[in-house]
N, C-alpha and C positions, 0 to 999 in steps of 0.2 A: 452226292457225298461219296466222297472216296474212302473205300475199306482198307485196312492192311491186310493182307494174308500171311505173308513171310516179311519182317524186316530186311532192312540191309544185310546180305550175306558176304564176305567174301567166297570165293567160287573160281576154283580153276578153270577155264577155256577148254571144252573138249574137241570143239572146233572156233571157226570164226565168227565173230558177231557183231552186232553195229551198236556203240553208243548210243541211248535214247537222248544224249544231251547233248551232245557235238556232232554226232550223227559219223564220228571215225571209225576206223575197223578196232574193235579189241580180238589181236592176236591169240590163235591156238599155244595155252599151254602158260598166256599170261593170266593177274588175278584181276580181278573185276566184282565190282559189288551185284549184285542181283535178289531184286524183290519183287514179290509178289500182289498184287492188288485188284480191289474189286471196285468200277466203276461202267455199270452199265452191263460192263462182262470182266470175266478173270482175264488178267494181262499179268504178262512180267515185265522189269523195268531193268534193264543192265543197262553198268556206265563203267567206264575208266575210273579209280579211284580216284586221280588227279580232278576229276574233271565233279565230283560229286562234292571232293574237298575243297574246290573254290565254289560251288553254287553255296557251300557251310557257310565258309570262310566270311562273303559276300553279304552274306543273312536272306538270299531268295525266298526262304524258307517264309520268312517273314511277311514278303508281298504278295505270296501267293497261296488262298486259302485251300485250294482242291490241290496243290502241287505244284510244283515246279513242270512246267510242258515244253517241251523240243524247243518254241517258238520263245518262251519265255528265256529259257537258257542265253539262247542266242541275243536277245535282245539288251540282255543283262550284262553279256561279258562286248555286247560291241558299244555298250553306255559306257561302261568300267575302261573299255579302250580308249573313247575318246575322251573322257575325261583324264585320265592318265596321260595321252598325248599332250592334251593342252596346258595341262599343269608340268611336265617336264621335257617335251620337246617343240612347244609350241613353235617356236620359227621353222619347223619342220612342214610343222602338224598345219599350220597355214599358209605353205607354200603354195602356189598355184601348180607346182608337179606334182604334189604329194597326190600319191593314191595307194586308199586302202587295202591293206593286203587282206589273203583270204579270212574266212573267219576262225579256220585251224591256226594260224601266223597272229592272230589278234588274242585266239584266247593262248597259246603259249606265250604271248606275254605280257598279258596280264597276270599268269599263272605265275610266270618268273618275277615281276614285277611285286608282287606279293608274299613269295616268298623269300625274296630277300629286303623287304623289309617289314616285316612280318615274323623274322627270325629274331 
């Protein structure tokens, strides 16, 4: 069972650090959430705000009873890609050239993808 220690914080960057969710760099000096938790042992958990705000957005929260996990993230936002492709660019998306971009280029757009229609 996973404890909480410190909720979601916003938290300025005193150096560099790696999203536990997309696994990108969050930039010195940008904001980023940062939590606390106890499972097994004390960990912290930093993300991109963007990127915490679509696992919200999404409801991961929802399938996953111990948390959202690095693997599960990713699994999430490359389901959400491919259903988003086949529902609006499918002659693309079944092309026999299509190939999947990285998993940073899938979750940007899903994340755009959401946000404007989601607005």
């Amino acid at each position: 069972m996973v404890v909480t220690i410190q909720c979601p914080k916003e938290t300025k960057a005193k150096k560099e650090h790696k999203c536990d969710f997309c696994l990108g760099i969050i930039e010195k000096g940008t904001t980023y959430l940062k939590s606390v938790y106890v499972y097994d042992s004390i960990y912290s958990w930093k993300t991109h705000e963007k990127c915490s705000k679509i696992a919200d957005e999404l409801k991961m929260y929802d399938e996953c009873d111990e948390g959202v996990t690095t693997e599960d993230f990713h699994e999430f936002i490359n389901d959400r890609y491919k259903v988003i492709m086949s529902e609006t660019k499918n002659e693309i998306y079944e092309s026999d050239l299509f190939v999947f971009p990285s998993f940073i280029k899938q979750l940007d757009f899903v994340i755009n993808y959401h946000s404007l229609h989601n607005s």
